[in-house]
PDB file of the backbone (N, CA, C, O) and the ligand in Angstrom, with CONECT records:
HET     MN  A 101       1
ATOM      1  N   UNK A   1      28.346  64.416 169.825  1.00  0.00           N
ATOM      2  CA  UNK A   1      28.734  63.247 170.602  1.00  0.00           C
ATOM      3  C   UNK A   1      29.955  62.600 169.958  1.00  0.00           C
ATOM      4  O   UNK A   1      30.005  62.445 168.738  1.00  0.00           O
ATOM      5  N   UNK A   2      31.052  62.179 170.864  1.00  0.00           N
ATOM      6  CA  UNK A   2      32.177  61.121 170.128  1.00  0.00           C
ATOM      7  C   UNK A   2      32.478  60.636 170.777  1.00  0.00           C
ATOM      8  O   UNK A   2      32.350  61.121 171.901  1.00  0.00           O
ATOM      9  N   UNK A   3      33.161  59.218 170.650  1.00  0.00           N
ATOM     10  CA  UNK A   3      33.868  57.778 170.659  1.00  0.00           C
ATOM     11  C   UNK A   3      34.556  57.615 170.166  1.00  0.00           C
ATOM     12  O   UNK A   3      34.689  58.163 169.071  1.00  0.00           O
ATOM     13  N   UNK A   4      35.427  56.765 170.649  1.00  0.00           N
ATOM     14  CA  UNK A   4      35.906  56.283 169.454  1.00  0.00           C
ATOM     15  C   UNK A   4      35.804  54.471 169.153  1.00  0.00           C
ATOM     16  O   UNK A   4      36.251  53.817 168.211  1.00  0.00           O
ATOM     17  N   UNK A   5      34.909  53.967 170.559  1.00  0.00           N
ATOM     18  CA  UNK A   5      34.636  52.306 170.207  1.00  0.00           C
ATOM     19  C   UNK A   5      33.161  52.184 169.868  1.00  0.00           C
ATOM     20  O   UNK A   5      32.390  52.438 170.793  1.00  0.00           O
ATOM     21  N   UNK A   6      32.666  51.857 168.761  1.00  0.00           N
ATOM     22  CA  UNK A   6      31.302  51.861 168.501  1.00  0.00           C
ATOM     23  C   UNK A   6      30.282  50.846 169.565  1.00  0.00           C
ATOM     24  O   UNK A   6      29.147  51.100 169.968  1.00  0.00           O
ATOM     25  N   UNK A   7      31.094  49.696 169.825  1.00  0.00           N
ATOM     26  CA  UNK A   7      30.477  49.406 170.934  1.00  0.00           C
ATOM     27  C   UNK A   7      30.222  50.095 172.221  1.00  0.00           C
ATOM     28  O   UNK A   7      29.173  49.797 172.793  1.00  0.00           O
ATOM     29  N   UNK A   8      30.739  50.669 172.585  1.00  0.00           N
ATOM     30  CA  UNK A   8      30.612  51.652 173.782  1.00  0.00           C
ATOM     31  C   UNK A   8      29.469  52.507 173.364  1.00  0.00           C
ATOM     32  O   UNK A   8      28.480  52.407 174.091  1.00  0.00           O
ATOM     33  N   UNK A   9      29.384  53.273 172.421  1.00  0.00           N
ATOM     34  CA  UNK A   9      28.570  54.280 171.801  1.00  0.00           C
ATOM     35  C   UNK A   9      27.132  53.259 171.724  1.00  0.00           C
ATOM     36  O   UNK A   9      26.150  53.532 172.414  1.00  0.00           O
ATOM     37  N   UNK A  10      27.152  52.365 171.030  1.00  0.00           N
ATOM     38  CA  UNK A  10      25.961  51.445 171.040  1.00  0.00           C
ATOM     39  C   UNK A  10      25.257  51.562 172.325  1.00  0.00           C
ATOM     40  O   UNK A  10      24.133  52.034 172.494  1.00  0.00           O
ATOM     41  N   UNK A  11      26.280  50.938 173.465  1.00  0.00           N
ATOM     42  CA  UNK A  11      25.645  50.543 174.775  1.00  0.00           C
ATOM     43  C   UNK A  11      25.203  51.719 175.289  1.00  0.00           C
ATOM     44  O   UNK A  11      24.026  51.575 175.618  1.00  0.00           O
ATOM     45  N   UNK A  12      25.692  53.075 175.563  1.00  0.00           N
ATOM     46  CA  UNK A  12      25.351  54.306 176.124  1.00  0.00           C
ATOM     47  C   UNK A  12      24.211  54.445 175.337  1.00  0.00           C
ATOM     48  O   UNK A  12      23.247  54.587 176.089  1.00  0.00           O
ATOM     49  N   UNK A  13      23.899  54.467 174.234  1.00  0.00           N
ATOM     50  CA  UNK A  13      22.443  54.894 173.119  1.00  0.00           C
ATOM     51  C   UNK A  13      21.372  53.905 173.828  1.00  0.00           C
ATOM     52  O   UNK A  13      20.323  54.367 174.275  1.00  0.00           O
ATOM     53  N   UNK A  14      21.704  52.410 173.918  1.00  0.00           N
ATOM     54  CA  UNK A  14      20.901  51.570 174.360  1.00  0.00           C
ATOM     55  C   UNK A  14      20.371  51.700 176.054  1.00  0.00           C
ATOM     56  O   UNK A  14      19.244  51.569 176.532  1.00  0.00           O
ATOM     57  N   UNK A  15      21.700  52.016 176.711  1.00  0.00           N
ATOM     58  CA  UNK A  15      21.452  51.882 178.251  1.00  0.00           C
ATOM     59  C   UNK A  15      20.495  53.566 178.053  1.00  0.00           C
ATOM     60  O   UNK A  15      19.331  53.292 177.761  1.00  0.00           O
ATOM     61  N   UNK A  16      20.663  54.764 178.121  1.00  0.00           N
ATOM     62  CA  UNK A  16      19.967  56.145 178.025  1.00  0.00           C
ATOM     63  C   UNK A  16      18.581  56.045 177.605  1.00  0.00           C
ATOM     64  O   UNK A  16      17.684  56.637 178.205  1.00  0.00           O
ATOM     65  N   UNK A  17      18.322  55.082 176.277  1.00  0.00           N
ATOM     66  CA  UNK A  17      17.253  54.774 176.317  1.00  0.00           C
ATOM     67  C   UNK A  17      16.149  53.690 177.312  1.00  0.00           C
ATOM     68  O   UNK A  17      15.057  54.004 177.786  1.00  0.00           O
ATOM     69  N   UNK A  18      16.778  52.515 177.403  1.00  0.00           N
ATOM     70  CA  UNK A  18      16.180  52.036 178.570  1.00  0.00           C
ATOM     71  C   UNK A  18      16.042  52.659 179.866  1.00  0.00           C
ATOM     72  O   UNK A  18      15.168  52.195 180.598  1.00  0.00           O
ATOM     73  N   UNK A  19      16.509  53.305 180.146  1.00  0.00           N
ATOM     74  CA  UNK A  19      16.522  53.969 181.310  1.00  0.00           C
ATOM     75  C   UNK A  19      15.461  55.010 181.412  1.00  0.00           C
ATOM     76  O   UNK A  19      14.700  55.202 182.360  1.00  0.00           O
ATOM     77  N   UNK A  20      15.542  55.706 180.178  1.00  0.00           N
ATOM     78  CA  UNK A  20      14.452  56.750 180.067  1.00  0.00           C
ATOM     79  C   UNK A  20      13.354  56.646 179.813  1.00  0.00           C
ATOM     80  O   UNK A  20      12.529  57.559 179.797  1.00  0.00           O
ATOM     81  N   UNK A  21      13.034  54.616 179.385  1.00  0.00           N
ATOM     82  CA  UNK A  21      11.793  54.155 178.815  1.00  0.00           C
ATOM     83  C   UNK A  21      11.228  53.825 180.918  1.00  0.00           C
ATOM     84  O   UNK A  21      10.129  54.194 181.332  1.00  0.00           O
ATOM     85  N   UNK A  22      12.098  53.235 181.671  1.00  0.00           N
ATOM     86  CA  UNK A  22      11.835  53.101 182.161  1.00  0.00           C
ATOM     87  C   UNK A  22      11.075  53.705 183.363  1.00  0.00           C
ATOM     88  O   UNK A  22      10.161  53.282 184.070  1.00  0.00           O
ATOM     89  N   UNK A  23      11.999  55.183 183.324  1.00  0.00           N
ATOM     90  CA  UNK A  23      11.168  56.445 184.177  1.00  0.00           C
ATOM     91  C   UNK A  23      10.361  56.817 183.882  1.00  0.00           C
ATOM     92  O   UNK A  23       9.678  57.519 184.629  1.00  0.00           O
ATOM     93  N   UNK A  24       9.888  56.435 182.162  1.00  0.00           N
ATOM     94  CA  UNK A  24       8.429  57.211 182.041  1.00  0.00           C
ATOM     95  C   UNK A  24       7.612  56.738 182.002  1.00  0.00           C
ATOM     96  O   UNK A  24       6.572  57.250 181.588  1.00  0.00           O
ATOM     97  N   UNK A  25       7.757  55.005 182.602  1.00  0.00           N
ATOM     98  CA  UNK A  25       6.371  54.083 182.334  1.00  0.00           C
ATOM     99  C   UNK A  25       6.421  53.862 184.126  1.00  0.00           C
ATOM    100  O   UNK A  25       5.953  52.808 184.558  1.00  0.00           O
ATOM    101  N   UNK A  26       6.923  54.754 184.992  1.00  0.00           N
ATOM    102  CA  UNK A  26       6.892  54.093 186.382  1.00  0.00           C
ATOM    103  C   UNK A  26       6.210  55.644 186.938  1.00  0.00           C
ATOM    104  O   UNK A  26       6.403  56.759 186.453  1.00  0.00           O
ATOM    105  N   UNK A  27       5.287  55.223 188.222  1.00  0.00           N
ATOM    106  CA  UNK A  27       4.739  56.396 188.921  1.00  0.00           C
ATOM    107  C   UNK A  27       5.424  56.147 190.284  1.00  0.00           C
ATOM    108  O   UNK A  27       5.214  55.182 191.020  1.00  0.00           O
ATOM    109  N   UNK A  28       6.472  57.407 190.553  1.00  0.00           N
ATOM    110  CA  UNK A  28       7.387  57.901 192.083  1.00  0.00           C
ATOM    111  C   UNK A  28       8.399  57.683 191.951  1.00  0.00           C
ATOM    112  O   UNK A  28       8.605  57.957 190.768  1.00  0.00           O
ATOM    113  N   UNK A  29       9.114  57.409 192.292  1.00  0.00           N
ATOM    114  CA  UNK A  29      11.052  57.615 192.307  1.00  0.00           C
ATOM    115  C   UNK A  29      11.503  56.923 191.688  1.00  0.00           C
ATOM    116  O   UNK A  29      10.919  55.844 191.580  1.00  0.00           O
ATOM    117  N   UNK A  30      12.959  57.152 190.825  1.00  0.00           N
ATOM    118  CA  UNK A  30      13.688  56.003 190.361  1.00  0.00           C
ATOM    119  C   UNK A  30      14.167  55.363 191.393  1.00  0.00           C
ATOM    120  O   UNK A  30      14.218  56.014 192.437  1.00  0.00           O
ATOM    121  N   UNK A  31      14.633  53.993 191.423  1.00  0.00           N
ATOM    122  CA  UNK A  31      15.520  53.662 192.335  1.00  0.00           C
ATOM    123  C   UNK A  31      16.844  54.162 192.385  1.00  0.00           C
ATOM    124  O   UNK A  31      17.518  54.413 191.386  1.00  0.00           O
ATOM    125  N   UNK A  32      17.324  54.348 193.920  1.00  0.00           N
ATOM    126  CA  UNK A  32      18.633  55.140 193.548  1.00  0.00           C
ATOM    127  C   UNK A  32      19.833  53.849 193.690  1.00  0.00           C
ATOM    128  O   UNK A  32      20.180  53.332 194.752  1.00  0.00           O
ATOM    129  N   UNK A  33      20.145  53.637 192.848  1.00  0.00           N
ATOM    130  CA  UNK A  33      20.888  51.944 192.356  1.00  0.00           C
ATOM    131  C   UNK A  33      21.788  52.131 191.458  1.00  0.00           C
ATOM    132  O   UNK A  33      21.617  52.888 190.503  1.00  0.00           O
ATOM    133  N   UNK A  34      23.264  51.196 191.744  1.00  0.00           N
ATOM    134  CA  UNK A  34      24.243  51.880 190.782  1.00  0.00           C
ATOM    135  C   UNK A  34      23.601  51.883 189.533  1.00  0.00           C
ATOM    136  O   UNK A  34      22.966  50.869 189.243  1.00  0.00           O
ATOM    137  N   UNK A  35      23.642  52.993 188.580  1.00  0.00           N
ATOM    138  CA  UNK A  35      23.360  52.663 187.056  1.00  0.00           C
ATOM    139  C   UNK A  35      24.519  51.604 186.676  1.00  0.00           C
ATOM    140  O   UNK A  35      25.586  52.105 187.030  1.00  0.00           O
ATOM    141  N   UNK A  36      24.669  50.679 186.252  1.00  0.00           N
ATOM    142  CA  UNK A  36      24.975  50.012 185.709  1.00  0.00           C
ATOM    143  C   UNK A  36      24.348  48.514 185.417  1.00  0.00           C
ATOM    144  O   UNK A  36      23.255  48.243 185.914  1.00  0.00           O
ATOM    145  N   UNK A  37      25.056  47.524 184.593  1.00  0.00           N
ATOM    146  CA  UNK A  37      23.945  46.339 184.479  1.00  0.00           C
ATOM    147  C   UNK A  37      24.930  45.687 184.957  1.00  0.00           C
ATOM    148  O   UNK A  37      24.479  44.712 185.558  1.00  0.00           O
ATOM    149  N   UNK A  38      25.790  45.713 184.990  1.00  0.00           N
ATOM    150  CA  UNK A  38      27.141  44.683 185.608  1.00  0.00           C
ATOM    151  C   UNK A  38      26.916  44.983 187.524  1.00  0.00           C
ATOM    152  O   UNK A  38      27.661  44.401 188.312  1.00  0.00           O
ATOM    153  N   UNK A  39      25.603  46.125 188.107  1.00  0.00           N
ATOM    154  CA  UNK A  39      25.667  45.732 189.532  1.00  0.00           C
ATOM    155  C   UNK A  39      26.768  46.188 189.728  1.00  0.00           C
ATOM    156  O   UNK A  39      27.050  45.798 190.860  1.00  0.00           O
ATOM    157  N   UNK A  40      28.008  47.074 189.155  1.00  0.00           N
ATOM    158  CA  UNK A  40      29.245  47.424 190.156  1.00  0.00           C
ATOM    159  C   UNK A  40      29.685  48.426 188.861  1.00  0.00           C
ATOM    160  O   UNK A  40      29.399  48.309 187.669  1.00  0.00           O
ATOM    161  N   UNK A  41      30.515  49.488 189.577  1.00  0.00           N
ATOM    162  CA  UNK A  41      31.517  50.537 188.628  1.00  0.00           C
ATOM    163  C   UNK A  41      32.535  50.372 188.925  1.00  0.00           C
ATOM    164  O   UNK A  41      33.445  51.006 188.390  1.00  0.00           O
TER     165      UNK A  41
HETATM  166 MN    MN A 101      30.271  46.165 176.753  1.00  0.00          MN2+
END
């Protein structure tokens, strides 16, 4: 894996994990919703 802004790298480690905590504590579909937390790309 590389970066080169550690913040960026932080947030991708943090967002991948929430995300993946979240699909495995839910029973049927993810929502299909922009991934992002800012709601827009
Ligand atoms: Mn940021």
């Amino acid at each position: 894996m590389e970066g080169r802004s550690d913040h960026h790298k932080c947030e991708a480690l943090f967002k991948a994990f929430g995300i993946a905590l979240g699909q495995a504590t839910r029973i049927g579909p993810w929502p299909a919703t922009v991934p992002s937390t800012k709601g827009t790309l």
